[in-house]
C-alpha positions in Angstrom: 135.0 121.8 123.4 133.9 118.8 121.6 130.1 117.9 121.2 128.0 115.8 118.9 125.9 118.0 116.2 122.8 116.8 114.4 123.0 118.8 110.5 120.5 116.9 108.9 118.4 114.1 108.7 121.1 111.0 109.1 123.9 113.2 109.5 125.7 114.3 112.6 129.5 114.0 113.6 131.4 115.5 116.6 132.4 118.8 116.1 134.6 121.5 117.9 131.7 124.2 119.4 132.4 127.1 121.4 133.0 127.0 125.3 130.0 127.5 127.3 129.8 130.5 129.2 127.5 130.5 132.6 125.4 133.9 133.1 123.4 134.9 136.4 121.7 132.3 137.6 123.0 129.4 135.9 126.1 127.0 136.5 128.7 125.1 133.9 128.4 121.3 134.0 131.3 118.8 133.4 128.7 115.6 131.8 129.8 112.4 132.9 127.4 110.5 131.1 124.6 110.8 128.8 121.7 108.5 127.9 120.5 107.7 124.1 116.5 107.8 124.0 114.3 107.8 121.3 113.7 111.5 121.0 117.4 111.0 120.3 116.6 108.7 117.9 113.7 110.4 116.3 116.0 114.0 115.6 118.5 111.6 113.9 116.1 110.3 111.6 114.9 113.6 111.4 111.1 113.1 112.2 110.7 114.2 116.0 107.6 116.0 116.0 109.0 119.3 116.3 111.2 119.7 113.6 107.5 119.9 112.0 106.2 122.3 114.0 108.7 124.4 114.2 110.2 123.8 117.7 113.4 122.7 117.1 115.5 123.1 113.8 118.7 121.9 112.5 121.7 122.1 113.6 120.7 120.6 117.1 122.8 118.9 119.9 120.8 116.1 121.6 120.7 114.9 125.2 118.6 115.2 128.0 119.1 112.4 130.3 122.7 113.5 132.1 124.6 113.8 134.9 127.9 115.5 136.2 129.7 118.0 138.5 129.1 121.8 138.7 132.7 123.4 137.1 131.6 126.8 137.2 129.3 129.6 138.3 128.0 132.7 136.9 128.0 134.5 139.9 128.7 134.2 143.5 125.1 133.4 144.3 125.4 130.4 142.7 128.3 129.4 144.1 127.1 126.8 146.7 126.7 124.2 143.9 130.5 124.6 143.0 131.9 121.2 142.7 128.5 119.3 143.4 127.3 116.3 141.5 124.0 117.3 139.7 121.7 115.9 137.3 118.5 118.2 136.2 115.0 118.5 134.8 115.2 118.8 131.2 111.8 121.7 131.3 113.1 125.0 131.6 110.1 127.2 132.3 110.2 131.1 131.6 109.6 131.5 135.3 106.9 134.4 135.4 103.3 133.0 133.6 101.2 131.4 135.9 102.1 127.7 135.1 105.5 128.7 135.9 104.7 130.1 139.6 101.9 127.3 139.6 105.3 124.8 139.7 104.4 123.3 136.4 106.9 125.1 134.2 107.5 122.1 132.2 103.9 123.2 130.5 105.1 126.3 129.8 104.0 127.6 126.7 107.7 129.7 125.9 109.9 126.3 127.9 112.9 125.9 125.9 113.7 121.7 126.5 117.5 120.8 127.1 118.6 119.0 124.1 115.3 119.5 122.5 113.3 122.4 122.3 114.2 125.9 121.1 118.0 125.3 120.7 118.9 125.0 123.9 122.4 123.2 124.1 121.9 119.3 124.8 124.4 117.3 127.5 126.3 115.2 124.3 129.1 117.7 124.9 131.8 117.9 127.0 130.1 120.8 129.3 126.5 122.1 129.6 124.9 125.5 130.6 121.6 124.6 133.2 119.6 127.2 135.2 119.8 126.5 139.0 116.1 126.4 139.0 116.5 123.0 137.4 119.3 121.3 139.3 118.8 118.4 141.1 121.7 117.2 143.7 123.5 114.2 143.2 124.7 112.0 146.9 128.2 112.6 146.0 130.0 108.9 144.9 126.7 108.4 143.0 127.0 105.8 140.2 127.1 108.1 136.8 125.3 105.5 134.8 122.2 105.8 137.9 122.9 109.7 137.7 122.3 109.6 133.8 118.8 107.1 134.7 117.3 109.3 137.3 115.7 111.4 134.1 113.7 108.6 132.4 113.3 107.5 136.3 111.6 110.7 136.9 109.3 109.6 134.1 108.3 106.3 135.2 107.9 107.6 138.5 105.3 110.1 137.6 103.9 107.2 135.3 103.3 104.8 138.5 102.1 108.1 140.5 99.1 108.8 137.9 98.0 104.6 138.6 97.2 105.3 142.1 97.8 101.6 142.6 97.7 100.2 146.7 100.2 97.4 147.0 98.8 93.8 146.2 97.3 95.6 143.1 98.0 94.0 139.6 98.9 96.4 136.7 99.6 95.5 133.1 102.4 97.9 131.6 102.4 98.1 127.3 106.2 98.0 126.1 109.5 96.4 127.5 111.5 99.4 126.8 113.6 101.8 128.8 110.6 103.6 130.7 108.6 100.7 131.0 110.5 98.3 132.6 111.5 101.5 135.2 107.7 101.9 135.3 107.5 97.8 135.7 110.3 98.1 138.6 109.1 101.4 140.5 105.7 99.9 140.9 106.7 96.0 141.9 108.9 98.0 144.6 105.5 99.6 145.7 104.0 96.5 145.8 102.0 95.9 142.7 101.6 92.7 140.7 103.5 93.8 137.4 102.4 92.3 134.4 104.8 93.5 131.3 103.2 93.1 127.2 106.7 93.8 124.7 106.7 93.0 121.1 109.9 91.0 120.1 111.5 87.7 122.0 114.3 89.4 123.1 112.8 91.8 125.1 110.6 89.8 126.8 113.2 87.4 127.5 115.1 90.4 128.9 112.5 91.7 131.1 111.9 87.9 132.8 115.9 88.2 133.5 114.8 91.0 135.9 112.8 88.7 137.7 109.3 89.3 135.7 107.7 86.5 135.4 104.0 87.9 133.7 105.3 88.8 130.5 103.6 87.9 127.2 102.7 89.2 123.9 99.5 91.3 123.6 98.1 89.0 121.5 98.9 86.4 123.9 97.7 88.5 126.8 95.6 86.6 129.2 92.1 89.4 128.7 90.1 87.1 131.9 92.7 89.2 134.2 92.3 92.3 136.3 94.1 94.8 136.0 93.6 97.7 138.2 96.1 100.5 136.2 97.5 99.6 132.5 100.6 101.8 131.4 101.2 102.5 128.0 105.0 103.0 127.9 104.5 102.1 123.6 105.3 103.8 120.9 102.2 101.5 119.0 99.6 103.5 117.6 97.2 101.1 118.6 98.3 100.7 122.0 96.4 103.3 124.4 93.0 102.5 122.8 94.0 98.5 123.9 95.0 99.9 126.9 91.3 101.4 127.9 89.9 97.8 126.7 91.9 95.9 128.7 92.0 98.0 132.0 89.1 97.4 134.6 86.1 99.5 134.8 87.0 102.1 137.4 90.6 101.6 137.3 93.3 104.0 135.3 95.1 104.3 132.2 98.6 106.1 132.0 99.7 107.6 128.9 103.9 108.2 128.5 104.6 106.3 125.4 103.9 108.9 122.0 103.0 107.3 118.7 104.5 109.2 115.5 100.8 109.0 114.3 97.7 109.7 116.1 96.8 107.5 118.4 92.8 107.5 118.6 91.1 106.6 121.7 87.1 106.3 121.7 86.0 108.6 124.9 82.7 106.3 124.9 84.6 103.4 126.4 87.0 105.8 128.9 82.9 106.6 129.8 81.4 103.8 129.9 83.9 102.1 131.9 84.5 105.1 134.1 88.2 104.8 133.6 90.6 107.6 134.4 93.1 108.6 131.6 96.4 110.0 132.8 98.9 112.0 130.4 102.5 112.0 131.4 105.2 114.9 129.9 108.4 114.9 131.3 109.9 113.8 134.4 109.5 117.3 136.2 108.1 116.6 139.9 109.6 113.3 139.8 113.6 113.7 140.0 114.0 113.8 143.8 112.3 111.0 144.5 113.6 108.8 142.0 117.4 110.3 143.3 116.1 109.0 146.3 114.9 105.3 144.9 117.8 104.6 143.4 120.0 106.0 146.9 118.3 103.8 148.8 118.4 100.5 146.6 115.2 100.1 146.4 115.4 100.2 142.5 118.5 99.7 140.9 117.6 100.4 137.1 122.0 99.7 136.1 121.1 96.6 134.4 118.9 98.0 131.6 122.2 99.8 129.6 123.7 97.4 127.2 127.3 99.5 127.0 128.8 102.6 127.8 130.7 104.4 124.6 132.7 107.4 123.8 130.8 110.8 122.1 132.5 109.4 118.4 130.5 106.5 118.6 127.3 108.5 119.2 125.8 108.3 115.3 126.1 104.6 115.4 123.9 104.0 118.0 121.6 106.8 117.1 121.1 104.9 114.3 120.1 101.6 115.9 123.5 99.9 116.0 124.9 97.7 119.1 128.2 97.5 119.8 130.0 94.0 120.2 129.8 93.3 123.6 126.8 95.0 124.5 124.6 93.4 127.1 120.9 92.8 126.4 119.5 95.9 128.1 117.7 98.3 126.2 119.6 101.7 126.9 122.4 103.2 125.7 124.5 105.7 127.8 127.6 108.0 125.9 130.6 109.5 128.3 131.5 112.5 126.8 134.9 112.7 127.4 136.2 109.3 126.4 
């Protein structure tokens, strides 16, 4: 079958890779469509974290944000997800040490991370291998390009979870990417006052065409407001210790976004302020519900991807390029089999 195969530092082309084969346990996936994130991105470029440390080496095959129908089974007591739409949680757990049974296998200490961690196979391929301990079910007629956002859904869910905002409640979110404007749209359909800081023109202008109409620089931030939760959705290394400044004493700070340098906070002001810090991995815990956001309408995240491409246009936009045509949305989503 055909997938797209990372070699090296700026190079990766679609190669011919061997059939995958479902064992016990685990089902074959047709992928419909695939989202580009910055993980992606960062394995491209060949400076994601854990080439360094060891977790992931070349040759890799990227993606983790996916969805498509169960083709096959490895055995018939996995056969009730035969021909289901599925997405699934990208964490896959070794199932037996205690964080695993504690339902937090995506801290497990020997996970392997679709697409990411420890060579396990990513979704830019025409099929995929996934445990049915990580499959989430799809309402069948479900949108792919909504199937394919229900991953970084499942992390702006948790985000908005760890702000333990009441509606009426005014939160500021850092960055006008991918996860934050889900963060910015999962929380203003719970009722907060969202309040969105980006960095260029374009997407700031992008994220007041979705109906945000508090968005600013943070230089330009008004600093006499209150805000009750402040979500760093950044990449900016200074960006969580400006997110403990601006929050309000007592209130929370969410931490998804991961700078490629250390990113220092000063505990004395988390202290002082009695602030509540929140770390965020992974969308695990989060999937269903956001399946269930996006079923109902209530969020309808379809407008963030610019285009929709075929898998041999993959190192292109891995490499920061945008089609002609594309729209002004900030994500990227790959059909495999076009």
């Amino acid at each position: 079958m055909r997938a797209f195969v990372i070699t090296g530092p700026g190079a990766g082309a679609v190669a011919e890779v061997p059939e995958p084969v479902a064992s016990a346990g685990q089902v074959i996936v047709e992928v419909d469509r695939v989202g580009v994130c910055g993980t992606d991105m960062e394995f491209y470029r060949g400076d994601m974290a854990y080439l360094a440390s060891g977790d992931a080496t070349f040759p890799v095959r990227i993606g983790h944000e996916w969805c498509g129908r169960v083709v096959d089974v490895g055995s018939d007591a996995d056969a009730s997800w035969m021909g289901r739409r599925v997405t699934g949680d990208t964490m896959l757990g070794c199932g037996t040490c205690s964080r695993c049974t504690d339902r937090r296998q995506h801290l497990c200490e020997d996970r392997y991370e679709i697409g990411i961690r420890h060579g396990w196979p990513g979704a830019l391929a025409e099929r995929l291998t996934v445990p049915t301990s990580a499959l989430v079910a799809l309402p069948e007629g479900f949108d792919p390009a909504l199937g394919a956002l229900v991953e970084p859904g499942g992390n702006a869910l948790r985000s908005v979870r760890g702000t333990n905002l009441r509606a009426g409640d005014s939160m500021l979110v850092i960055g006008a990417g991918t996860i934050g404007l889900l963060v910015a749209q999962i929380a203003q359909a719970r009722g907060a006052e969202v309040h969105i800081v980006g960095r260029s023109a374009r997407s700031l202008d992008f994220a007041r065409s979705l109906g945000f109409v508090h968005t600013t620089t943070l230089d330009d931030l008004d600093r006499t407001r209150a805000f009750r939760a402040v979500v760093d959705a950044s990449n900016g290394k200074a960006s969580p210790a400006s997110a403990v400044d601006i929050v309000e004493p007592g209130g929370r700070v969410v931490l998804i976004g991961i700078s490629g340098e250390p990113s220092l906070i000063d505990t004395r002001d988390l202290a002082l302020k009695d602030v509540t810090a929140v770390g965020v991995l992974s969308a695990s815990g989060g999937l269903e519900e956001t399946v269930a956001l996006y079923a109902s309408g209530a969020v309808d995240p379809r407008v963030l991807v610019a285009a929709t491409v075929g898998l041999d246009a993959t190192a292109a936009i891995l490499a920061g390029e945008r089609p002609t045509g594309s729209g002004p949305g900030p994500k990227f989503h790959i059909d495999p089999r076009r």
